[in-house]
C-alpha positions as CSV (number, residue, x, y, z in Angstrom):
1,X,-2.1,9.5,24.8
2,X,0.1,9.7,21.7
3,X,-1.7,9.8,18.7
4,X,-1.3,11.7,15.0
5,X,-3.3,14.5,14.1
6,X,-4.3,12.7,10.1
7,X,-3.3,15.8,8.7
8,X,0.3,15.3,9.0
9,X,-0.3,11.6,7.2
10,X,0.7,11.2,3.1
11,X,1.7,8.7,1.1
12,X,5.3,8.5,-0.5
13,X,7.0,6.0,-3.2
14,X,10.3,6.0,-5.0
15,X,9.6,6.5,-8.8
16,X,13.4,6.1,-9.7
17,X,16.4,4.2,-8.5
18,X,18.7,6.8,-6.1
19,X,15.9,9.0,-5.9
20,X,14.4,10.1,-2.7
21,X,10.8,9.4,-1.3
22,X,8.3,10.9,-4.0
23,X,5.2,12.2,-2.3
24,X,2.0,10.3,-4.2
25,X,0.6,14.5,-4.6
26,X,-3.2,15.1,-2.9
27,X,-3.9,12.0,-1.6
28,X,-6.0,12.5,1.6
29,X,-6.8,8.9,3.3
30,X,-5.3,5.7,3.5
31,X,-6.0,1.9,4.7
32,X,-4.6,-1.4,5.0
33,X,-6.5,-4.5,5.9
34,X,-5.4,-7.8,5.8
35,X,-3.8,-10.0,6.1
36,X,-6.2,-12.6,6.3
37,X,-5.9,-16.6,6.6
38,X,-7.2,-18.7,4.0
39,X,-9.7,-21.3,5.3
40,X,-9.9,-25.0,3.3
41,X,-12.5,-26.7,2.9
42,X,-12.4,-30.3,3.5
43,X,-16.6,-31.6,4.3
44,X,-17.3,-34.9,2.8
45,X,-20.3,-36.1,1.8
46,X,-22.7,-37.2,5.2
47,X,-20.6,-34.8,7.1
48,X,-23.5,-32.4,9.5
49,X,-20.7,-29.5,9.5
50,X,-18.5,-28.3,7.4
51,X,-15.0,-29.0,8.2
52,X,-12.3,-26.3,7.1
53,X,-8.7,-25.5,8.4
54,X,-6.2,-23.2,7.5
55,X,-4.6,-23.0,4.7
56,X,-2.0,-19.8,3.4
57,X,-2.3,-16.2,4.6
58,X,-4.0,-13.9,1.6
59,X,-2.1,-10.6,1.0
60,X,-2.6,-7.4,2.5
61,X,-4.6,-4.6,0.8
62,X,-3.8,-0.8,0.6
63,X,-6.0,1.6,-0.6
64,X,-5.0,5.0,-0.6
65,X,-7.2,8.0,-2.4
66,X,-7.4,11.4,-2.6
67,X,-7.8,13.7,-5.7
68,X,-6.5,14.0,-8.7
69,X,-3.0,16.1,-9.6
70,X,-1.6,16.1,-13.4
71,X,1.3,17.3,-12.0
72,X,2.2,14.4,-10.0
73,X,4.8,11.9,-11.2
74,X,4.3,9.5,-8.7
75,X,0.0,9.4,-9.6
76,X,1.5,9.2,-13.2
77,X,3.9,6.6,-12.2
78,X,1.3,4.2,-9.9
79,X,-1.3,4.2,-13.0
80,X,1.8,2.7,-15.5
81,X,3.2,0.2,-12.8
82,X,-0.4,-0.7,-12.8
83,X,-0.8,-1.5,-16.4
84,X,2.7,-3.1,-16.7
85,X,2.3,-5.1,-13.6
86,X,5.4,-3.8,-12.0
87,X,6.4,-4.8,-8.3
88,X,7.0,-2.2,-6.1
89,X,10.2,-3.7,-3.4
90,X,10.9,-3.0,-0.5
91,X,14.6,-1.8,-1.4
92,X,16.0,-0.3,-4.0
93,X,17.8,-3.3,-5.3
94,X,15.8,-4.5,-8.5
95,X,13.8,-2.5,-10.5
96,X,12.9,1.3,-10.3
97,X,9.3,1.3,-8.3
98,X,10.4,1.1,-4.3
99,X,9.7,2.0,-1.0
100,X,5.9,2.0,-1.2
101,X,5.1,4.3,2.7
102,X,1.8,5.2,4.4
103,X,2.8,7.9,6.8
104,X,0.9,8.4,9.8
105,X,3.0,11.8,10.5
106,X,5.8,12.9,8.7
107,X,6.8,15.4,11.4
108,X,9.8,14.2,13.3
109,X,8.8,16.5,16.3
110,X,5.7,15.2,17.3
111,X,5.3,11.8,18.7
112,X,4.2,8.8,16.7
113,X,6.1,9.9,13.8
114,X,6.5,7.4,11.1
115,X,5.1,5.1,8.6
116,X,4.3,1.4,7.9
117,X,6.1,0.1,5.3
118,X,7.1,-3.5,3.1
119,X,8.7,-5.3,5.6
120,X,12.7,-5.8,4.5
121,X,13.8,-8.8,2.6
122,X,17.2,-10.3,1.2
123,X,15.8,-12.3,-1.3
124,X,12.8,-9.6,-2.4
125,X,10.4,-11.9,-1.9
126,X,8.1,-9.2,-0.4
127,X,6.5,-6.9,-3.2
128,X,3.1,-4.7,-3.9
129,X,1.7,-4.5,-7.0
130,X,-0.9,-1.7,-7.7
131,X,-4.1,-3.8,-8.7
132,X,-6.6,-1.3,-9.3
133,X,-7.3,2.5,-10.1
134,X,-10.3,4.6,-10.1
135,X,-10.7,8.5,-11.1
136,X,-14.2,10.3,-11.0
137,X,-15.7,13.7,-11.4
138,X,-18.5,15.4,-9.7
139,X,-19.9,18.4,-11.5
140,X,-20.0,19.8,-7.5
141,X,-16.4,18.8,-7.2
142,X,-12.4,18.6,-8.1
143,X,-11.6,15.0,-9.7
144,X,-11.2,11.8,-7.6
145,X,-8.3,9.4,-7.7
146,X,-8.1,6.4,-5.7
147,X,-5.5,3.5,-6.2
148,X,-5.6,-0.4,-4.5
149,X,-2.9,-2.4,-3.7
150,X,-1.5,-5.8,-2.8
151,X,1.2,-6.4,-0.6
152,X,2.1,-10.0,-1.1
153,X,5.4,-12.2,0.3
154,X,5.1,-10.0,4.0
155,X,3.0,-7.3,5.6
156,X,3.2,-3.5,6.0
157,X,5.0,-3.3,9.4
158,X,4.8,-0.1,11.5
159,X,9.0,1.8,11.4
160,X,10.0,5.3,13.1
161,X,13.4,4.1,11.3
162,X,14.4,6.4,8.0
């Protein structure tokens, strides 16, 4: 069975244009749920039942939390493209915030080495923006960070690919 020890998982984002993957410092879990499909209602009234059918897919969501590391840029970085409402891409080819990764293992030797990642798109339709934060402290306890995301335009695909 090939599976990844979660140890060797981390999260990594590109905080500049031409720079390389910026590790998002003491994060210690990730998820992503989603997509879902939007159901429409359409009853009338005397319907006995409640008719619906599909309507659009909702977007993805990413959460990703850990603790909390002043020295990170990339923790720095995630709370401002929050507040400015700044798309992550999934190039390099507009703006500065790119390459959004949830690595399962960043070890090339071991098997399932890789990430999931924006899925690619010429016309950079596909984007996550970082919709919610959360920090907390526990007298018992180092500081808690915890960041929410939506991936919207595509899904987070799995890629062994660099």
């Amino acid at each position: 069975m090939a599976v990844a020890a979660g140890n060797q998982g981390s999260v990594t984002v590109w905080t500049s244009v031409g720079s390389s993957n910026s590790v998002v410092g003491e994060m210690g879990s990730w998820s992503i749920s989603g997509p879902g499909l939007n159901m429409i209602d359409f009853s009338a009234f005397g319907d006995t039942r409640g008719r619906q059918k599909p309507g659009m897919m909702t977007a993805q969501t990413v959460t990703f939390e850990g603790y909390h590391d002043v020295t990170s840029t990339a923790q720095s970085k995630l709370q401002t493209w929050l507040s400015s409402g700044t798309a992550i891409y999934a190039s390099s080819k507009l703006g500065t915030a790119c390459y959004l990764r949830l690595w399962a293992n960043t070890d090339s030797d071991l098997e399932q080495y890789g990430f999931w990642a924006q899925t690619s798109s010429t016309s950079l339709s596909v984007k996550t923006y970082i919709t919610g934060f959360e920090t907390g402290q526990n007298k018992d306890g180092v500081a808690t960070m915890s960041f929410t995301a939506a991936v919207t335009g595509g899904s987070m695909v799995w890629t062994t690919a660099l």
